[in-house]
N, C-alpha and C positions, 0 to 999 in steps of 0.2 A: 333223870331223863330230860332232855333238854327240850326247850319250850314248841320249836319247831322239828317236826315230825312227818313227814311222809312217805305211806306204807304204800306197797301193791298188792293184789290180787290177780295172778297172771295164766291162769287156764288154757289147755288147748283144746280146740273145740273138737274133738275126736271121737265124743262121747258124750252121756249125762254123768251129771255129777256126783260124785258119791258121797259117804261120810269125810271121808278122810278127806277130800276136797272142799266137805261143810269145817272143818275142825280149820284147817290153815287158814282159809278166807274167813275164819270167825277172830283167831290169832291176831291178824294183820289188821283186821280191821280195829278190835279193841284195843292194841296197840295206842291206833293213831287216835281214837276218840279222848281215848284214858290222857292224852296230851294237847287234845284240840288241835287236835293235826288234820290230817288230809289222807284218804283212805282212793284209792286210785284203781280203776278194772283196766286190765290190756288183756287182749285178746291174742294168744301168741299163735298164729292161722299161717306163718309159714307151709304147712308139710299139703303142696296140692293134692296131694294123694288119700290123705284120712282128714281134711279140715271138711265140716261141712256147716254152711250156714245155720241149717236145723239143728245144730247145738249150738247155733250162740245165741239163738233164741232162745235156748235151755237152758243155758249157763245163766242170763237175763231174770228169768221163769225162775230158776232154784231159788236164787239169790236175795229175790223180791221175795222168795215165798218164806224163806229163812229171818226176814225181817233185817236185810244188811242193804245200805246205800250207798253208792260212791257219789267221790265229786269229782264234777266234769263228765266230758262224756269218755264213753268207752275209747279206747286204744289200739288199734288193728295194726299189729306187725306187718300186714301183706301192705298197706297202704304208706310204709316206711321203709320201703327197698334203697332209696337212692344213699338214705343214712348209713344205710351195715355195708352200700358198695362203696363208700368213700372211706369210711372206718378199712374195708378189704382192701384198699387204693393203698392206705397211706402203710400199713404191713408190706403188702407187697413194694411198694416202693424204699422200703426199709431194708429189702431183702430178706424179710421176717416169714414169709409165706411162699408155700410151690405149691405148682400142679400136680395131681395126682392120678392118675391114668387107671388106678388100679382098681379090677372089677373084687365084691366079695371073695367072690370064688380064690381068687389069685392070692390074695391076703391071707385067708385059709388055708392054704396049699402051704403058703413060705411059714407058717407059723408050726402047722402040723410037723414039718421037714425039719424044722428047728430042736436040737437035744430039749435046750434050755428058755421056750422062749419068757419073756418077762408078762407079767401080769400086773394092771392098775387096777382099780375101783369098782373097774367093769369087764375083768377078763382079760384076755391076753392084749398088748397093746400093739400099735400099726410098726411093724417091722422097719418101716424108713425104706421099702422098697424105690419109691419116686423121688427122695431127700437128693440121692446122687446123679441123678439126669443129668446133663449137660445142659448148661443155655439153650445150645441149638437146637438139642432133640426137643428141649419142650417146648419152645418156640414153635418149630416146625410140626410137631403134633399138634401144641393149639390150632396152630392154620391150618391144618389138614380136617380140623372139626371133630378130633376126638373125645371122646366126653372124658370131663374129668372135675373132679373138686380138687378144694385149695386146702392146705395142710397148714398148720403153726408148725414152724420149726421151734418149738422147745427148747432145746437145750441152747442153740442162738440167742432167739429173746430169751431166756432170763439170764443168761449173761449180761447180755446188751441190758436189763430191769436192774440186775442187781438183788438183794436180797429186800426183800418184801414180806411183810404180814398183815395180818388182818384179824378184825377184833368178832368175833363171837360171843354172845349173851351167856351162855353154858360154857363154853371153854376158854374162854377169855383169849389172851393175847395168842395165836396162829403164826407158827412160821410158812410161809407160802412154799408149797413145793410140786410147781406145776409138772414136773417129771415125772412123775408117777401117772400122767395118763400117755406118757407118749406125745406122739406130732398129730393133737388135736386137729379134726375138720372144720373149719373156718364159715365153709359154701362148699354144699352139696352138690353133686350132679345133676340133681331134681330139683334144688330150689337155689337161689341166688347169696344165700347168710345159714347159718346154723344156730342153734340153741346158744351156745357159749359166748357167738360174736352177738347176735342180738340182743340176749340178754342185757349184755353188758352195755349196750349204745343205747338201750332203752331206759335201762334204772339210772345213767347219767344224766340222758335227756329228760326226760321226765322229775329229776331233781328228787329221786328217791334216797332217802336216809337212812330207812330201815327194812331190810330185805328179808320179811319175814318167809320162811318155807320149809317143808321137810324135812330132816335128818337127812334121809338118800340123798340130796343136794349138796352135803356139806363137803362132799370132795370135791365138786366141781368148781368151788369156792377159790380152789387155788388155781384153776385156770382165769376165772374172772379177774385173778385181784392181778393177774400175770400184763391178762389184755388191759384194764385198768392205766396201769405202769407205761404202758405200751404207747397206748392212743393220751396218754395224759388227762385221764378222767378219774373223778374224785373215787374212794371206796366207802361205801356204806357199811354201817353197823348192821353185822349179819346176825339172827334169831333162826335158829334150824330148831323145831319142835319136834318133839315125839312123835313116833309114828302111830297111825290106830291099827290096829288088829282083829282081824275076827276070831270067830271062837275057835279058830282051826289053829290060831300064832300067826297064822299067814297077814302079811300089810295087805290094808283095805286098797285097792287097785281095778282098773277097768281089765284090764286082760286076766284077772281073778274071777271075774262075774261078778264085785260085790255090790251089796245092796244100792240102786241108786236112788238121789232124792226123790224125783219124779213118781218111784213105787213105793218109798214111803209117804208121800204127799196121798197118793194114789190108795194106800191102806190103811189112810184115812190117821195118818200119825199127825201128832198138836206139834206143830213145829214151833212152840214156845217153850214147850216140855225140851224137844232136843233138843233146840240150844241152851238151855240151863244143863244138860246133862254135857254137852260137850263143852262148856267151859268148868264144869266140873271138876278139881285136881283130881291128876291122876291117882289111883291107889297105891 
């Protein structure tokens, strides 16, 4: 492991925290200790719709309560707009990115209609309804003020990238194969950037080496290392860990209900006790 080291901890504040949210921020953070590295909190608060202040005082709260510190101060994506529209600037200037007009509903409809349609990581993928607009029409729809998000053209850029990999702790060397999710959303209708683009403009800016997080992550990895390529930002050495479970099999998750810190702090749990059990190998 090389001498310099820095990890994040990237949370959206949608909720309180759970285990599985204790397990990764305990991950990332001993990571960068175990190297004298630099252990880093961003607050990922793009989605205006479910971000609420009153969890990032929780997110704060757990974290302190779990006995984890970062350096520097926290990291607020909403207060990092101009970066992910310059990052969406220089795509769209590449010819890399289109408008995309299309409501749910509409995507649903051409996917159900379809014999065969294809499926990525996460269900069926975006049909490329908006891909063949003309100039003009999307042009003259933007001016017309119709809402819309911005798409990756896919199979464009990785032509234009070429062949790409990237390294994983568990799987070692990764052929990139950002096709499989389709023409990824770039910037929302609702918000200005997306999970995929920020992500990725944040772990360059921030000078992160080690991108420790979830298994469920580890497909999205080929989009990252896509945009990467793209905008001419370094790749980080990726760590996707285990996932936790409850006793159901089911991953520990906020639209699950599971347990969160808050109520185990609240039931009176030794949070010295948990984190010795969650860095505990697995069985």
């Amino acid at each position: 492991m090389p001498e310099s080291v820095i990890s994040r901890f990237a949370p959206s504040p949608t909720g309180r925290l759970h285990l599985g949210h204790a397990f990764s921020a305990l991950c990332a953070h001993d990571l960068a200790r175990a190297a004298d590295g630099a252990f880093l909190l961003r607050i990922e608060d793009i989605d205006p719709t479910r971000c609420r202040p009153e969890h990032v005082a929780g997110i704060v709260e757990d974290l302190r309560w779990l006995g984890l510190g970062w350096d520097g101060e926290p990291v607020f994506q909403s207060q990092r707009l101009p970066l992910y529209a310059g990052a969406l600037g220089r795509l769209k200037a590449a010819g890399l990115a289109y408008p995309c007009f299309c409501t749910r509903a509409r995507i649903a409809a051409e996917i159900a209609a379809s014999a065969a349609a294809p499926h990525g990581p996460d269900g069926p993928i975006y049909p490329g309804i908006c891909r063949t607009l003309s100039e003009g029409e999307r042009e003259s729809r933007i001016a017309a003020g119709e809402a819309h998000a911005w798409r990756l053209d896919v199979a464009k850029a990785a032509a234009a990238a070429g062949a790409l990999r990237w390294h994983d702790a568990a799987a070692g060397s990764v052929a990139a194969t950002p096709e499989i999710h389709g023409d990824v959303v770039l910037a929302r209708k609702d918000a200005p950037t997306s999970y995929h683009l920020a992500v990725t403009v944040d772990d360059a800016a921030q000078g992160v080496t080690d991108v420790v997080r979830g298994q469920d992550l580890f497909a999205a990895t080929h989009v990252h290392r896509l945009l990467q390529a793209l905008l001419g930002l370094p790749t980080p050495r990726y760590h996707h860990h285990r996932l936790l479970t409850g006793e159901n099999g089911e991953r520990l998750a906020k639209r699950a209900g599971s347990p969160t810190l808050a109520s185990l702090r609240a039931d009176g749990t030794d949070p010295a006790a948990l984190v010795a059990r969650l860095r505990a190998p697995a069985a």
